[in-house]
VMD Tcl script that draws the C-alpha trace (Angstrom):
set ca {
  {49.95 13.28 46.99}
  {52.35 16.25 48.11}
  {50.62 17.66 51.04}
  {53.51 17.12 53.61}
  {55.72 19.53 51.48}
  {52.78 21.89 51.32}
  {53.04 25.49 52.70}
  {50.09 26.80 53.10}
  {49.41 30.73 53.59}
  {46.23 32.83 54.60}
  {45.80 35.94 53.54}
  {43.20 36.95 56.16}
  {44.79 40.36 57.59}
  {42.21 42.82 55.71}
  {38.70 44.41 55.95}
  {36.18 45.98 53.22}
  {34.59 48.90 53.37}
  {31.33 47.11 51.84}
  {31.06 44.74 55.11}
  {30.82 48.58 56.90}
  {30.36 48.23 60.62}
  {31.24 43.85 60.70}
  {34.52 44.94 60.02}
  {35.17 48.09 62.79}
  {36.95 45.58 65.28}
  {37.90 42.62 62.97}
  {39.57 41.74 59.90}
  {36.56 40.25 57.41}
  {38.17 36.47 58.06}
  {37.27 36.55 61.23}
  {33.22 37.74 60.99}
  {31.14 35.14 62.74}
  {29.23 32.75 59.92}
  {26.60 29.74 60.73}
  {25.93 30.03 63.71}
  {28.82 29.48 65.67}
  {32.24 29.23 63.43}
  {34.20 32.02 61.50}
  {34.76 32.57 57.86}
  {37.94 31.97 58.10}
  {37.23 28.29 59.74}
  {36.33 27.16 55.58}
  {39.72 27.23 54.18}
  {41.27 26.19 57.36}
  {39.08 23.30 57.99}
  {39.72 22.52 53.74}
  {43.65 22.55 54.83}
  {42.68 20.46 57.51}
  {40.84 17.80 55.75}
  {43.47 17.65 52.48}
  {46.20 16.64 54.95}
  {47.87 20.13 54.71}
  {49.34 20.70 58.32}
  {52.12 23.60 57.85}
  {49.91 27.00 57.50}
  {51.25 30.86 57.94}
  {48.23 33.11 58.75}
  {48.79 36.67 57.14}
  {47.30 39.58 59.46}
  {47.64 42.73 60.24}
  {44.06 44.74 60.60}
  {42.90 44.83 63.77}
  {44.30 41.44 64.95}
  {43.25 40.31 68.11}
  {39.97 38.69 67.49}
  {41.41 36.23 64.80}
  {44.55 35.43 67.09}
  {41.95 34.75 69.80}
  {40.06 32.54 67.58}
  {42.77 30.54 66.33}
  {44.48 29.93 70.01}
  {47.39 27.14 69.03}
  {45.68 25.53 66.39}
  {44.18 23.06 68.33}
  {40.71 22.91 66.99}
  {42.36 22.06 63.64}
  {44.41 19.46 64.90}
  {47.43 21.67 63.96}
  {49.93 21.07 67.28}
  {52.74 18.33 66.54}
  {56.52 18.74 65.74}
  {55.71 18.87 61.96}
  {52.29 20.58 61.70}
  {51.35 24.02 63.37}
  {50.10 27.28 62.69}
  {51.88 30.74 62.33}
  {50.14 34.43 62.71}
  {52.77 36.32 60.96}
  {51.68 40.18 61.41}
  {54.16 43.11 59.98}
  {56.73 43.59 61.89}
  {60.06 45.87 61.98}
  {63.90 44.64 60.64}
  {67.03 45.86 61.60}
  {66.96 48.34 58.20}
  {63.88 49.98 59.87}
  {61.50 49.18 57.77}
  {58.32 49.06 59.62}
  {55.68 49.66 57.00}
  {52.23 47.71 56.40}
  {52.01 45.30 54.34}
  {51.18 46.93 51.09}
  {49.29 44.46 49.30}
  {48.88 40.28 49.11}
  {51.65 39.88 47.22}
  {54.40 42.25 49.81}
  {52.75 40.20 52.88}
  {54.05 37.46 51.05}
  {57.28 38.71 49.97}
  {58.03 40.00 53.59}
  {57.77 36.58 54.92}
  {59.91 34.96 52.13}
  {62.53 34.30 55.36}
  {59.71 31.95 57.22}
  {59.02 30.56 53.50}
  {62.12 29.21 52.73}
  {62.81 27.79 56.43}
  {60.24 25.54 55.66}
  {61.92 24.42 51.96}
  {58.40 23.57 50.91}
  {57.65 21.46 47.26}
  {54.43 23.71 46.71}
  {53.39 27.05 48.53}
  {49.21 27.09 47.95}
  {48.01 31.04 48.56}
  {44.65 30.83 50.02}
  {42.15 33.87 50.79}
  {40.38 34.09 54.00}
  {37.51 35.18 53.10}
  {35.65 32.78 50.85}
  {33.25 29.97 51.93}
  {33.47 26.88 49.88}
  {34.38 23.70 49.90}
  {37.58 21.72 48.70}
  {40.14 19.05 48.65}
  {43.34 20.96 48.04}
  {45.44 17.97 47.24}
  {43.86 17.67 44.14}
  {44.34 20.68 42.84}
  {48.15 19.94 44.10}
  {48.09 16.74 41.95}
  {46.92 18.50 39.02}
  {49.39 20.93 39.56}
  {52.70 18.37 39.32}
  {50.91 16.71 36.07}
  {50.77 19.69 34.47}
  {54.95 20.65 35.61}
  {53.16 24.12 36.26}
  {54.59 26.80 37.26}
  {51.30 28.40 38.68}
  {48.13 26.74 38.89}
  {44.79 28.71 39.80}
  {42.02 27.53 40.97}
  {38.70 29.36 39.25}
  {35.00 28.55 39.95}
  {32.13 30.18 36.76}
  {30.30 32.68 38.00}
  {27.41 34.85 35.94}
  {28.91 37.14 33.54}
  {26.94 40.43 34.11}
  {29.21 39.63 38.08}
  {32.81 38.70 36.46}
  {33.76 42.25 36.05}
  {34.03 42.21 39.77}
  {36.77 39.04 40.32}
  {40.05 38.03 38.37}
  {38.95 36.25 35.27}
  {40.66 33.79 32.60}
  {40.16 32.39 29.68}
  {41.38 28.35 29.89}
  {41.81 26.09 26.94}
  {40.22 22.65 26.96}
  {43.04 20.83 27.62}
  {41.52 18.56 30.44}
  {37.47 19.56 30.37}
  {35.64 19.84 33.50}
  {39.41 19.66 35.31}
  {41.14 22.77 34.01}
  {43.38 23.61 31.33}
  {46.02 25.82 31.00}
  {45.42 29.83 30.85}
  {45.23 31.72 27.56}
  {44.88 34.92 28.88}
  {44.33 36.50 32.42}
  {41.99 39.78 33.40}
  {41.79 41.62 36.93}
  {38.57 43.08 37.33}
  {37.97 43.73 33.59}
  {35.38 46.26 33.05}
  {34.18 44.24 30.18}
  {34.69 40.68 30.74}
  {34.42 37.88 28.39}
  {34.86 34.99 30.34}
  {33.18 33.47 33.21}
  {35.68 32.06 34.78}
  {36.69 34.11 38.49}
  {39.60 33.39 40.34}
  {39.30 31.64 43.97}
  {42.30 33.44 45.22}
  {43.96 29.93 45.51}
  {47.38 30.09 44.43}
  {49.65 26.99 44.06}
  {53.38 27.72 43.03}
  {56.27 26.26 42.32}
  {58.62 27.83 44.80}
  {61.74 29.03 42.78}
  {58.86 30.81 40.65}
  {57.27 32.74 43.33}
  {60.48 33.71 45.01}
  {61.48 35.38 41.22}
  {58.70 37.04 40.97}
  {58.18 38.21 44.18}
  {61.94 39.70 44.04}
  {60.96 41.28 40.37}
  {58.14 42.97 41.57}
  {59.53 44.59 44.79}
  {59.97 48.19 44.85}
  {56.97 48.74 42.08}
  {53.98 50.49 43.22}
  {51.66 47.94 43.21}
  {51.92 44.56 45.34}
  {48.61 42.43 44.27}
  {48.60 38.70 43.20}
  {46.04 39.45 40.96}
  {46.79 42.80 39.69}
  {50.92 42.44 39.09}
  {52.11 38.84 40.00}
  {49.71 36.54 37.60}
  {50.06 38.94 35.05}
  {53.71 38.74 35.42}
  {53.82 35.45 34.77}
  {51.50 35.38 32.12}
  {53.87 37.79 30.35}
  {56.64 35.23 30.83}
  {55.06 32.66 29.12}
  {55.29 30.66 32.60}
  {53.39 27.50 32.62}
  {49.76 28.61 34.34}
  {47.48 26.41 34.30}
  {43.56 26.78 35.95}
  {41.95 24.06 38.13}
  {38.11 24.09 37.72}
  {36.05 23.91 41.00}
  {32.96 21.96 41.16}
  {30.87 22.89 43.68}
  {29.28 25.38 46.24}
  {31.21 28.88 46.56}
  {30.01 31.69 48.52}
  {31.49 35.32 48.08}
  {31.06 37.67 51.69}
  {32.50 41.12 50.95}
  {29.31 42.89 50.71}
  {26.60 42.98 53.67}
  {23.94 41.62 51.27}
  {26.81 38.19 49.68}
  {27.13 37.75 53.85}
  {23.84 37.87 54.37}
  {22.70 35.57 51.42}
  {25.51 33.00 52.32}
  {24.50 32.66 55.63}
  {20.58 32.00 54.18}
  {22.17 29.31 52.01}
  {22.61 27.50 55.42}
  {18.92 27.52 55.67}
  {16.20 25.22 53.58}
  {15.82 20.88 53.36}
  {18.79 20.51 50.86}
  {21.07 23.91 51.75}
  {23.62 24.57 49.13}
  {25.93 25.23 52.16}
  {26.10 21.49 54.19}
  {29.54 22.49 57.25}
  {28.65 19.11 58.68}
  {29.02 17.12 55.44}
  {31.86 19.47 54.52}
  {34.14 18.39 57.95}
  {34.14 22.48 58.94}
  {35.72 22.77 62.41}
  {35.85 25.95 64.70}
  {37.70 26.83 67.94}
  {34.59 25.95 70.58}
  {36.62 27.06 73.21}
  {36.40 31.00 71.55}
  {33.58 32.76 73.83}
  {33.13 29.47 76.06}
  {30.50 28.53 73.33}
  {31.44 24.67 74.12}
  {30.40 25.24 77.88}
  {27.03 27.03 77.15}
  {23.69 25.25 77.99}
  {21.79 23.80 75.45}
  {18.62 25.70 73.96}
  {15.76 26.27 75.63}
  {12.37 26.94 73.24}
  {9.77 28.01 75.89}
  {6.28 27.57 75.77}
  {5.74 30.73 73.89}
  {8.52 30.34 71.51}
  {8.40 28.73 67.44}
  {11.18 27.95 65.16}
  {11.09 27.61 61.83}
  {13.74 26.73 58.55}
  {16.28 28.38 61.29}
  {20.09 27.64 62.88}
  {19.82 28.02 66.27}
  {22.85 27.35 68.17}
  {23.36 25.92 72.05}
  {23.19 29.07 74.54}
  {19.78 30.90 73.34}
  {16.48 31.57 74.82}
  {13.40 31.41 72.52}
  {10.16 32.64 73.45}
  {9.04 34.36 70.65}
  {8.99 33.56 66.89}
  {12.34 32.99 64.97}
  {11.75 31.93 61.07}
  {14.52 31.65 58.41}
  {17.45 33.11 60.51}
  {20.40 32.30 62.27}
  {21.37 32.82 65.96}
  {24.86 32.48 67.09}
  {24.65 31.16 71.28}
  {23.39 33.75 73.51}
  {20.94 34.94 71.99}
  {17.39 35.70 73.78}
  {14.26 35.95 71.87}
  {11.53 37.19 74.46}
  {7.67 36.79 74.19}
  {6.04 38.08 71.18}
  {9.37 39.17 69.38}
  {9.56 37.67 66.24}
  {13.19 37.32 64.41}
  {12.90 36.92 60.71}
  {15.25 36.38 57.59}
  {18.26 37.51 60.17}
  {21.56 36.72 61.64}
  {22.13 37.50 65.22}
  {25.59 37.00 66.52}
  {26.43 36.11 70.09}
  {24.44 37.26 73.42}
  {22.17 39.58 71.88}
  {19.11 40.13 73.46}
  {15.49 40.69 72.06}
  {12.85 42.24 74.14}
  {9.65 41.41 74.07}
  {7.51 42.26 70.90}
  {10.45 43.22 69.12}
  {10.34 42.80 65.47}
  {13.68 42.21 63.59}
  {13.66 41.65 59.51}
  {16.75 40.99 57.01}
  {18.74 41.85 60.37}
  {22.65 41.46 60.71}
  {23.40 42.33 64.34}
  {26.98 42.14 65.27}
  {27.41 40.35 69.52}
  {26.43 41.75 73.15}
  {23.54 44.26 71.42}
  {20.19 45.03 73.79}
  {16.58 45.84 71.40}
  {14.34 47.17 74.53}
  {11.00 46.31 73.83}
  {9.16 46.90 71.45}
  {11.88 47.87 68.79}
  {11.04 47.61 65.17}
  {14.53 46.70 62.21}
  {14.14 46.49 58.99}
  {11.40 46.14 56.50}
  {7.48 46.38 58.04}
  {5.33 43.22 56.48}
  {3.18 46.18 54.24}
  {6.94 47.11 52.75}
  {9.12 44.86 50.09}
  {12.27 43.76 51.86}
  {15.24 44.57 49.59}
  {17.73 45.79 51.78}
  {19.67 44.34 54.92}
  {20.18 46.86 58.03}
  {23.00 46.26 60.48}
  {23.66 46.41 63.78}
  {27.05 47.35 65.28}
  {27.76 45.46 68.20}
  {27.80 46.84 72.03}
  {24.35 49.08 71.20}
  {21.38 49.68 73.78}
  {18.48 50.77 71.58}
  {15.91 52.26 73.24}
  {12.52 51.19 73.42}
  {10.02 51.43 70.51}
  {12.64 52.81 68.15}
  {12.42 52.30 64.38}
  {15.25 51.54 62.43}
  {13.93 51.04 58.88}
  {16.11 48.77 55.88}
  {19.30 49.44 55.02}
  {20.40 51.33 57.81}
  {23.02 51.19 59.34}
  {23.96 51.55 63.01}
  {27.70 52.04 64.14}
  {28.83 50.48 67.77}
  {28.61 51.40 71.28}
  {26.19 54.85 70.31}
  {25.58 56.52 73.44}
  {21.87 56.38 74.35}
  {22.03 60.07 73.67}
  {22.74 59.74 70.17}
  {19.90 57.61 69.38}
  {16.66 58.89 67.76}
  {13.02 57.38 67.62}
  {13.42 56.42 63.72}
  {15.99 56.04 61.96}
  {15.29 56.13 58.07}
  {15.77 54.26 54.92}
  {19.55 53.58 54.29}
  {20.42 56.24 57.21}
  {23.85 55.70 58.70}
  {23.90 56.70 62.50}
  {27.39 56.99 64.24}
}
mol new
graphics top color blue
foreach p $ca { graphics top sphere $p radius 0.5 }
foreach p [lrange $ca 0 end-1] q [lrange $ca 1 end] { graphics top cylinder $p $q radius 0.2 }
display resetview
């Protein structure tokens, strides 16, 4: 095993449009999931548990929550003289450059100073955004068998969806382990394999460096889009790693909303306990808050309900992050509420994402009505005050901190109000 020459580096700095109002204060690593962790907590807590204790954390979009989160590392057990983690936004040299980072691949190459300080065996890539499971070191292993120059690590997903991920075609070499890549495709419009990238990147070091010099200065600074195909060209050594198991895409509202339901159920395809997945508890005081109360009134079912909330009304099939309230005769269904939202009484809330510290006065109606099919998820930025008895039908969406003088009684079908 090679993890104490691992560097490991997070490219968490971005948002999404698709994730819409989740991502207006945070970069999309650092969205609450589950109840009480962050998305980026999954690859960290992977990192964590495959003995990989040297990490860079790439940011640069709206920063502050995910270097709140992260503190010194702590949670992660990532404080000693050879383990730690580094937030390494943009930043300007003595040339004044002072630009962005313009893409995975320049975040990387800007850094290259940090990288080789560290003289590392293996640099593994890692995306923040992903929720899955795995034991990096044997994709490292596989790696060093293979003398690759680049190993991937892919995961099948359906066909009709490949169009929308990096796919490759992989020979047979080692079956249900990998095999080395025939050919490579970023977001074909067409695809023809099933086979999607997991944005997890092992190199050999002298190889990245090359290629990270080679592409500087061209107008395009992706991993996927201009470095793997690169290399590919080359005739490198690539080899892909196949992953077995759960993995859970989040840049669109409805892929966050569905991962967080696969949290939910007696055998959930999404297990954080089994999996080892730490968080920082001392983010938001959440490991100080009281544990839940369920009054007399309230009724849970198939739901996550963490330490902090107040239940006297009906939650079924949702998620509450701690703080949440739930008066009498509200009833909170198919949702995720993050922290210290409060629901008045006979509230009704369905296929809900509502971001922290919102008030529903009473009476308010989200989403789908029983008499309607639910298909689409309406979300709540944070910081609102809706009024009392207002309608907000599905797949709205409500931008944070509106004034109460730019709310309305009902708000339609897929209406945006900002």
């Amino acid at each position: 095993m090679h993890t104490p020459s691992t560097l490991a580096m997070i490219l968490a700095g971005s948002r999404v449009d698709e994730l819409n109002v989740l991502t207006c204060y945070r970069p999309k690593s650092a969205i609450p999931f589950g109840g009480f962790c962050r998305v980026i907590d999954f690859p960290l807590s992977n990192l964590m548990n495959s003995g990989i204790e040297r990490i860079a954390i790439l940011s640069q979009y709206r920063s502050y929550s995910l270097i709140n989160h992260i503190g010194t590392g702590a949670a992660w057990d990532m404080i000693g003289r050879y383990r730690g983690i580094s937030i390494l936004p943009p930043f300007k040299d003595m040339e004044n450059n002072a630009e962005w980072y313009l893409g995975s691949a320049d975040a990387v190459y800007k850094n290259l100073d940090f990288v080789r300080y560290y003289q590392p065996e293996e640099i593994l890539i890692l995306s923040g955004d992903h929720i899955y499971n795995m034991d990096y070191r044997k994709l490292i292993t596989y790696h060093h068998e293979k003398k690759a120059d680049l190993t991937i690590g892919f995961t099948q997903v359906p066909l009709a969806k490949a169009h929308r991920f990096g796919v490759a075609a992989l020979d047979e070499e080692d079956g249900e382990r990998g095999g080395r890549v025939l050919a490579y495709w970023e977001k074909p419009e067409v695809p023809t394999s099933d086979w999607a990238s997991l944005t997890v990147l092992c190199f050999r070091p002298e190889v990245l460096y090359r290629a990270l010099e080679e592409n500087h200065g061209k107008n395009s600074y992706e991993f996927g889009r201009d470095i793997i195909p690169m290399l590919m060209e080359q005739k490198r050594r690539v080899y892909g790693y196949k992953h077995q198991g759960y993995w859970g895409y989040t840049r669109t509202i409805e892929e966050y909303w569905q991962t967080n339901m696969d949290l939910l159920g007696e055998n959930p395809k999404i297990d954080m306990e089994k999996w080892g997945v730490r968080t920082n508890l001392a983010h938001r005081g959440i490991c100080d808050v009281q544990p839940t109360l369920i009054g007399k009134t309230g009724k849970v079912q198939n739901s996550m309900i963490y330490n902090g909330c107040v239940v006297d009304g009906e939650v079924r099939n949702s998620i509450l992050f701690p703080g949440v309230h739930v008066k009498k005769g509200a009833v909170i269904e198919s949702s995720v509420l993050f922290f210290n939202n409060k629901i008045g009484e006979n509230c009704c809330l369905n296929r809900v994402v509502a971001d922290v510290n919102s008030i529903f006065e009473a009476g308010v109606c989200a989403g789908p009505s029983s008499e309607q099919k639910a298909e689409q998820i309406t979300v709540i930025g944070w910081n609102n005050h809706i009024p009392a008895a207002t309608v907000i039908e599905q797949g709205a969406t409500i931008y944070p901190q509106l004034s109460i003088g730019q709310w309305k009684q009902k708000v339609s079908t897929g209406e945006v109000l900002r």
